[in-house]
FITOR-841334 format. One record per residue (C-alpha): residue in one letter; x, y, z. Coordinates in pm, whole numbers, padded with zeros to 5 digits, always signed. Each point is the difference from the previous one (the first is absolute). Layout:
BEGIN
aXYZ;...
***
This chain:
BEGIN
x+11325+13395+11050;x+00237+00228+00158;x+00163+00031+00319;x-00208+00058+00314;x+00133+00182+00279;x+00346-00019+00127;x-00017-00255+00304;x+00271+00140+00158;x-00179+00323+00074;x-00381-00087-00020;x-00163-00283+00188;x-00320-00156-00221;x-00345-00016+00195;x-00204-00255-00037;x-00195-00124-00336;x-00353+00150-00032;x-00311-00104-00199;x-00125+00249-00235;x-00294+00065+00158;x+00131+00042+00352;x+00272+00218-00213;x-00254+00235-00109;x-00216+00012+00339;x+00339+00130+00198;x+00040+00238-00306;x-00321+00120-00051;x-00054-00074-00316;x-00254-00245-00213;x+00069-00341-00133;x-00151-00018-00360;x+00181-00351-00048;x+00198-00296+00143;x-00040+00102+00360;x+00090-00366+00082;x+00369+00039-00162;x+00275+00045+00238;x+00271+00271-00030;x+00325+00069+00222;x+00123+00325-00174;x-00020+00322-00181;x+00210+00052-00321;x-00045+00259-00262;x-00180-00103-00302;x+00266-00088-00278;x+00176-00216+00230;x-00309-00201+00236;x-00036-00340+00038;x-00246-00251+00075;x+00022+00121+00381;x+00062+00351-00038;x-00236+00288+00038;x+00002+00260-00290;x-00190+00336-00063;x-00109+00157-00264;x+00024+00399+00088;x-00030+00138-00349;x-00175-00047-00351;x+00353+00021-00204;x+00088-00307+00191;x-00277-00202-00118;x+00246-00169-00266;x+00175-00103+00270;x-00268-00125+00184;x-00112-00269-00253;x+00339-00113-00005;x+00052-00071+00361;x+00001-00322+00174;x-00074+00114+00355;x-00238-00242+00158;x-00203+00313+00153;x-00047+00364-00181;x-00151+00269+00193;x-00176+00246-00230;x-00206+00301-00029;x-00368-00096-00104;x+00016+00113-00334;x+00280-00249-00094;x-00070-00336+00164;x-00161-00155-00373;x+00382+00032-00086;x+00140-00216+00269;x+00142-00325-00140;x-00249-00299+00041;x+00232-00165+00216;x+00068+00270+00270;x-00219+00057+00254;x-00140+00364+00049;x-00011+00202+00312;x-00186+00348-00131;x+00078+00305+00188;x-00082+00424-00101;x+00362+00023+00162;x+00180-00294-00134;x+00376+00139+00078;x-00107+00097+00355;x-00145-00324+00003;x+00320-00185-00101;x+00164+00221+00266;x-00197-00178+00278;x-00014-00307-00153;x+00439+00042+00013;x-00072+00007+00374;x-00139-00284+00066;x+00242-00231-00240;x+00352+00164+00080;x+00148+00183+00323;x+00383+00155+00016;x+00197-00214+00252;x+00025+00258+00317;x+00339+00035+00170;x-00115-00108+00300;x+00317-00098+00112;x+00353+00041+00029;x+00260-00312-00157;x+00363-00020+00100;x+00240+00099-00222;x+00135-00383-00018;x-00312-00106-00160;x+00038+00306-00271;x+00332+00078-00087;x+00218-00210-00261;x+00366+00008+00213;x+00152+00183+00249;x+00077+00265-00241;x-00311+00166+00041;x-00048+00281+00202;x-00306+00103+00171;x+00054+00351+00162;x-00174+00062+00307;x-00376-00001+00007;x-00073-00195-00292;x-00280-00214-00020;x-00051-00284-00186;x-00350-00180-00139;x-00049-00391+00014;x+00123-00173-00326;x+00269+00332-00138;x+00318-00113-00097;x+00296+00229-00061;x+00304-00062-00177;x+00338+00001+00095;x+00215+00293-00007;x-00305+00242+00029;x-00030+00242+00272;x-00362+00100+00141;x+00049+00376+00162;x-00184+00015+00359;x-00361+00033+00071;x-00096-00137-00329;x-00270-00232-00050;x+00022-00303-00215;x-00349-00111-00044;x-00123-00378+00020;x+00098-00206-00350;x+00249+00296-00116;x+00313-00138-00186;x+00344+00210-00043;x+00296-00119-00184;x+00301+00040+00053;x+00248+00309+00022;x-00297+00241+00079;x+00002+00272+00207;x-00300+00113+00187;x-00026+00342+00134;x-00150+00089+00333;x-00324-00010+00114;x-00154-00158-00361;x-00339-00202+00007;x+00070-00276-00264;x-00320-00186-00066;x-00098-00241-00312;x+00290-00032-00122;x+00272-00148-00182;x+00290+00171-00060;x+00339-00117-00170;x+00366+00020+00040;x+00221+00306+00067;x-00349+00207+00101;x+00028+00329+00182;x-00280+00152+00148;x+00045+00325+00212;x-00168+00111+00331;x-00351+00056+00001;x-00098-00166-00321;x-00365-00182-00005;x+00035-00315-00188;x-00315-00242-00078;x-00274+00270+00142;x-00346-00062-00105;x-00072+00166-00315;x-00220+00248-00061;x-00359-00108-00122;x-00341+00017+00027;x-00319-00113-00062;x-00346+00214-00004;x-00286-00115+00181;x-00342+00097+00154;x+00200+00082+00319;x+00259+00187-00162;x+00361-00126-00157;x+00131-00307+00177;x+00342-00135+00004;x+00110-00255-00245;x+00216-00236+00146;x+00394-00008-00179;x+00091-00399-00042;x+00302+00085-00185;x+00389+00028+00046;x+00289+00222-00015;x+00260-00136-00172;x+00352+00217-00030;x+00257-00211-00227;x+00368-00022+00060;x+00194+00328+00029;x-00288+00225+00065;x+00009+00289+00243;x-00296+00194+00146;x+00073+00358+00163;x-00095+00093+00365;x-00393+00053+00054;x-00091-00149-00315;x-00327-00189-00003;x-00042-00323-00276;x-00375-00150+00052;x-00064-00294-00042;x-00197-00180-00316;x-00403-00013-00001;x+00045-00358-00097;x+00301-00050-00272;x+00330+00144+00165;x+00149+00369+00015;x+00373-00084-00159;x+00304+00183-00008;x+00244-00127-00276;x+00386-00041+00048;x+00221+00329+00153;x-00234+00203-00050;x+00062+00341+00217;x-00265+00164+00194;x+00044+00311+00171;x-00144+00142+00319;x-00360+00064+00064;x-00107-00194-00273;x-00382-00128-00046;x-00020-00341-00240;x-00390-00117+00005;x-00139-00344+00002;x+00074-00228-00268;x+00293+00223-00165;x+00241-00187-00218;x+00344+00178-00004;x+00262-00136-00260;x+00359-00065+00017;x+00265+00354+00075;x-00241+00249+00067;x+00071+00317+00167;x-00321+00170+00194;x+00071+00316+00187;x-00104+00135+00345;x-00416+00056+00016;x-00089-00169-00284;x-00319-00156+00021;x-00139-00317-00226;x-00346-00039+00007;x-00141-00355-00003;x+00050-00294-00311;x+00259+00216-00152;x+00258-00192-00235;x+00353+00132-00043;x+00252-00152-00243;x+00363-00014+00093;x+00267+00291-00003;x-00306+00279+00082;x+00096+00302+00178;x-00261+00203+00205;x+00137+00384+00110;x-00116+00096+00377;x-00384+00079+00039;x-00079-00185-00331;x-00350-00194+00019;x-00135-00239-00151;x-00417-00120-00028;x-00129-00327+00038;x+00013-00230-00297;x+00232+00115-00245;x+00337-00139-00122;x+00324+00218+00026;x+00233-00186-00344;x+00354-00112+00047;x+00243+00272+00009;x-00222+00270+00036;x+00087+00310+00205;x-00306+00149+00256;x+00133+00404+00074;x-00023+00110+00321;x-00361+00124+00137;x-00167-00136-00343;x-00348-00159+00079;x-00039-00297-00265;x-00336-00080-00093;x+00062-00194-00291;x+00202-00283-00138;x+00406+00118-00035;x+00164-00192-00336;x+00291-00147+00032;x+00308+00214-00019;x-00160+00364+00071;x+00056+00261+00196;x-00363+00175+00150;x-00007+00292+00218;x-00337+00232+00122;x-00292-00030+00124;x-00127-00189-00170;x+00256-00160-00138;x+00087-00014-00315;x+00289-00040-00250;x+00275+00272+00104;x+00045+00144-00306;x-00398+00060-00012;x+00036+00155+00341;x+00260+00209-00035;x-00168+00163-00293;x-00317+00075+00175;x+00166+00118+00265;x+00216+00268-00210;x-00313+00101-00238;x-00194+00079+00371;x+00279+00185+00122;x-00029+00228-00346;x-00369+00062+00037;x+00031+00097+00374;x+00285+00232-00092;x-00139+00155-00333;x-00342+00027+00228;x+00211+00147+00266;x+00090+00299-00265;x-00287+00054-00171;x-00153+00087+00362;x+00265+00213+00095;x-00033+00187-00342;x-00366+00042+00055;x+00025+00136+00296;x+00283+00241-00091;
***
């Protein structure tokens, strides 16, 4: 079984029964209504208390593998379910897993304000004025908060960081020798959802941000936090203004991102990448170590290790570059072979 929800930043609700699970949901128990449950989890990772969905047919591997004590599925897959899980059956099982997230797990509000005594490490800290601090953050020493920033409830800073004005940090644990500039959004709810007869619904983000020791994040940059596992960026790596990283990104070690680039959700980057302004990336895919992402390229595939891709779409450099030149000769030899014509 897998982590559950940080404690820091979510408070857990109390334990259901199946079937008064499904009645608040909406949903259908097809078996072990009587079995109690006190979480959601996704389905490679469930326990014996957790409540997993399945959302699509390529998961169904995956779904005879589980050990979630509850599985909400689509009708057409619930003579898959293991024989020990109990089945909650649903035409919407991920919107139904949404809800169900309700009910089981709520982010801790800052619905107050703490002293700084109760956050800060020493009297090296300093809190510029305006800042506001959640219940539970902690802040090491030698770091310096910049003012009307907000330090959300459970949020943990190391030591020798420097926070820029007016930042929301939220969800999050950050390292040692951190700087993040004015305006940046960290541990924001991600961006997900789930269709239903009613329309999409929200999906709830239980996840983290995590930025490791010597990372900096530019001014107005938003990091979202994780859907369930965390959204992590690795060791002094450099991100540049305006910057968009989506839930459940995993940035490696010395990476270099420049101003607008935008990372769609679950994308995995190895260490020493470097992203050119404007460069985007979509959701899934996996950017290898080393590689180099040129400005304004949209990548919509997987990037190996050690190349350079360019375009849109992307693609290997080389590969663009000659497209690009054999284009430019058919426009031009079109170009004179019209003005011939009409000479």
């Amino acid at each position: 079984m897998g982590r559950g929800p940080d404690a820091r930043f979510f408070e857990a609700l109390p334990t259901l029964t199946v079937g008064e699970l499904a009645s608040r949901i909406g949903a259908d128990v097809a078996r072990g209504g009587d079995r109690l449950v006190s979480a959601v989890a996704p389905l490679a990772t469930a326990g014996a208390g957790d409540v997993a969905f399945l959302g699509d047919r390529r998961f169904l591997p995956m779904l005879t593998d589980s050990g979630a004590g509850c599985i909400i599925v689509p009708p057409s897959a619930v003579e898959a379910v293991p024989a020990g899980a109990a089945v909650i059956v649903s035409g919407e099982a991920q919107a139904s897993w949404a809800r169900a997230s309700l009910l089981f797990h709520r982010p801790i509000p800052l619905d107050r304000a703490v002293a700084a005594p109760e956050v800060v490490e020493d009297d090296s800290v300093v809190l510029e004025p305006g800042v506001v601090l959640g219940a539970g953050a902690r802040i090491g020493r030698g770091s310096r908060v910049g003012a009307n920033t907000v330090v959300g409830p459970g949020v943990q800073i190391g030591r020798d960081c420097v926070i820029g004005a007016n930042v929301s940090l939220g969800f999050a644990l950050i390292g040692d020798r951190v700087r993040v500039l004015s305006g940046a959004r960290i541990g924001e709810p991600g961006f997900g959802a789930a269709g239903s007869r009613t329309g999409p619904i929200d999906i709830p983000q239980l996840g983290r941000v995590i930025l490791q020791d010597g990372v900096s994040v530019g001014a107005n940059t938003t990091i979202d936090r994780g859907a369930y596992d965390d959204t992590v960026i690795g060791e002094n790596t450099k991100i540049d203004n305006l910057c968009m990283i989506g839930h459940n990104c995993v940035i490696g070690r010395n990476c270099l991102m420049a101003a607008q680039t935008g990372l769609s959700g679950s994308v995995t980057v190895g260490d020493g990448v470097m992203f050119g302004g404007k460069a985007g990336v979509g959701d899934h895919l996996s950017i290898g170590e080393g590689a180099r992402v040129a400005a304004g390229a949209g990548v919509l595939q997987n990037v190996p290790a050690g190349e350079t891709w360019s375009g849109y779409p992307a693609k290997p450099l080389r590969q663009f570059l000659r497209e690009a030149i054999w284009l430019a000769k058919q426009a031009s030899g079109k170009a004179r072979a019209g003005k011939t014509g009409n000479e």
